[in-house]
C-alpha positions as CSV (number, residue, x, y, z in Angstrom):
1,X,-34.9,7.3,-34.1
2,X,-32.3,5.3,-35.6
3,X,-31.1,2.2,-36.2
4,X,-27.9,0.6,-33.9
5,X,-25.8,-1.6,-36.2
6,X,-25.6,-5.0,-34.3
7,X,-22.3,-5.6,-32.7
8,X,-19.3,-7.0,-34.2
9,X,-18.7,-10.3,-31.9
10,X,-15.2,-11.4,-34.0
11,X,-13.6,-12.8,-30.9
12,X,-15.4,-15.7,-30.9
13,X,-16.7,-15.8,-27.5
14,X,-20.2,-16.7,-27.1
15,X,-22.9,-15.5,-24.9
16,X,-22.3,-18.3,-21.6
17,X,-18.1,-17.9,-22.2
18,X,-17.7,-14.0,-21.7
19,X,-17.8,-15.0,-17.4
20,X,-15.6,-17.9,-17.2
21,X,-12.8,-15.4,-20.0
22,X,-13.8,-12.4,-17.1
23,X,-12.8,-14.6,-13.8
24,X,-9.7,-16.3,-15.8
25,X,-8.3,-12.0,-16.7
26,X,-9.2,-11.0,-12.7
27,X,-5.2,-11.7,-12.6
28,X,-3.5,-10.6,-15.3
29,X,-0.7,-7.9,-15.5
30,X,-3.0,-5.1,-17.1
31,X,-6.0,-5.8,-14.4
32,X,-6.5,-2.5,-12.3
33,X,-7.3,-4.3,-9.2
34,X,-3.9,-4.6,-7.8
35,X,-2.7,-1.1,-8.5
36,X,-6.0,-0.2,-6.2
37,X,-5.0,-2.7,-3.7
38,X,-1.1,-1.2,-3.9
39,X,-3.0,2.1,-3.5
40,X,-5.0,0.9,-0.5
41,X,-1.8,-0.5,0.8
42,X,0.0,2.9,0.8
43,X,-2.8,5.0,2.9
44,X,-1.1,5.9,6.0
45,X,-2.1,4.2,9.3
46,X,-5.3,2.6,7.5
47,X,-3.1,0.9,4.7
48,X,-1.8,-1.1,7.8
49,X,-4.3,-3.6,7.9
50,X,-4.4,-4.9,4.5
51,X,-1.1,-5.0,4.1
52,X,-0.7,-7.1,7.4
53,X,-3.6,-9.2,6.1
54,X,-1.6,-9.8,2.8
55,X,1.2,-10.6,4.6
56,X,-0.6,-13.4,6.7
57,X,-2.1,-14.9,4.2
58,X,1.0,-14.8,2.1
59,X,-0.8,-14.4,-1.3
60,X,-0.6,-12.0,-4.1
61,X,2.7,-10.9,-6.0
62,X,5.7,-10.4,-5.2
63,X,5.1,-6.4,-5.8
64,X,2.1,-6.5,-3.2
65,X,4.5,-8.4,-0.8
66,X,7.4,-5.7,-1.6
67,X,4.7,-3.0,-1.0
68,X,2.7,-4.6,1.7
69,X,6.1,-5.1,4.2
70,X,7.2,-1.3,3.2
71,X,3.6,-0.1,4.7
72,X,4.1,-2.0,7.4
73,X,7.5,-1.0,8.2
74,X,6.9,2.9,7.8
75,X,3.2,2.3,10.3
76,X,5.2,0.8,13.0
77,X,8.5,3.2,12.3
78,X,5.8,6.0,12.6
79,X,4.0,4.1,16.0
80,X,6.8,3.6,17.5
81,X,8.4,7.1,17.3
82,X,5.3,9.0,18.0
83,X,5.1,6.9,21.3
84,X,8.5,7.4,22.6
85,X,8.1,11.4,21.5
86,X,4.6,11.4,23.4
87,X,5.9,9.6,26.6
88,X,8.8,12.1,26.5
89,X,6.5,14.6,26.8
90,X,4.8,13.1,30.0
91,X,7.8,12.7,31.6
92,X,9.3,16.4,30.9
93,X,8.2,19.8,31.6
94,X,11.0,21.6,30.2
95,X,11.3,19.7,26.6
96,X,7.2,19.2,26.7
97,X,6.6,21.4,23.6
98,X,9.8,20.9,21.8
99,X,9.3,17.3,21.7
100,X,5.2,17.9,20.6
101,X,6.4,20.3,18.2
102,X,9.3,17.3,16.7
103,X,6.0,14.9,16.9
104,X,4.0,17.2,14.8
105,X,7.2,17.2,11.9
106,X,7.6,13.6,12.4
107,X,3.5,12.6,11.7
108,X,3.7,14.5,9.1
109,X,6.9,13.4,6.9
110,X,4.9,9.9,7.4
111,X,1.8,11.3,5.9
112,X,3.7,12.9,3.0
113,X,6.0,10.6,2.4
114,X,2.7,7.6,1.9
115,X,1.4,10.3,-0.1
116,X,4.6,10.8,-2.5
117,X,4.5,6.6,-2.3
118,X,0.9,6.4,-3.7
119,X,1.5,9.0,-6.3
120,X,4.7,7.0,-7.5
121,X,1.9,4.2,-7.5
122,X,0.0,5.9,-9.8
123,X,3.0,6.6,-11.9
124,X,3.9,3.7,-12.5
125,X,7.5,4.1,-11.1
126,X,9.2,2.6,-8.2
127,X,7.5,1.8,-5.1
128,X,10.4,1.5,-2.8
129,X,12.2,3.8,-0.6
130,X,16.0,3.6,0.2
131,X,16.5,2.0,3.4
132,X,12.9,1.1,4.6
133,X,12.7,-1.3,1.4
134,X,15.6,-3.3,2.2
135,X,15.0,-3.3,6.2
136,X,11.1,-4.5,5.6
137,X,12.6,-7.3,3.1
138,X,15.1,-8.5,5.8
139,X,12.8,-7.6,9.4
140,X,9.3,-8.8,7.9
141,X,10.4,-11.1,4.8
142,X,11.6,-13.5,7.7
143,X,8.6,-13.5,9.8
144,X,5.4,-12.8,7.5
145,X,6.6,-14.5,4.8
């Protein structure tokens, strides 16, 4: 068996000061943890709930914010269509399937279009949409933040 050569320690930290230097980086630009939390964020109908969360508390970056108010406005753009398309099918014989078959398109270009958002996430490249963006800064940036 062979020998490890000890570890070069040039940054100066000692043995107690590598937690306090860990707890000080949890915010820092280059930290992973809010690109998982913009990715949590971005999961259709689940995302929801973090991202109102967020918005309550009103803490984290201005990119979460951005993010968190664009998942909220495409969830309750995407409740409130699939409701009025499923009581329209209650209330008509005759347009019954045609309007199941428009709910169908419509749940889906939700769940594709949070799917294009996360992989744009991952990217690295812009997380807003044109239209929603600047209707969720204006509708939610008055009232949940």
């Amino acid at each position: 068996m062979e020998n490890i050569p000890p570890i070069d320690n040039s940054s100066g930290v000692e043995a107690g000061d590598w937690e306090d230097e860990d707890v000080s980086n949890k915010n820092s630009p280059s930290s992973p943890i809010p690109k998982l939390q913009l990715l949590l964020y971005m999961i259709p109908v689940v995302g929801f709930f973090p991202s109102l969360w967020t918005l309550y508390r009103r803490q984290g970056s201005r990119e979460q914010l951005a993010v968190s108010r664009l998942s909220i406005t495409l969830a309750f753009t995407w409740l409130l269509g699939y409701l009025f398309l499923v009581s329209g099918t209650g209330t008509s014989e005759f347009f019954a399937l045609r309007l199941l078959i428009l709910n169908s398109f419509f749940t889906s270009g939700y769940f594709l279009v949070s799917v294009w958002l996360i992989f744009r996430l991952m990217q690295g490249k812009s997380k807003r949409l044109p239209g929603f963006s600047g209707f969720a800064e204006k509708v939610l940036g008055k009232f949940l933040s």
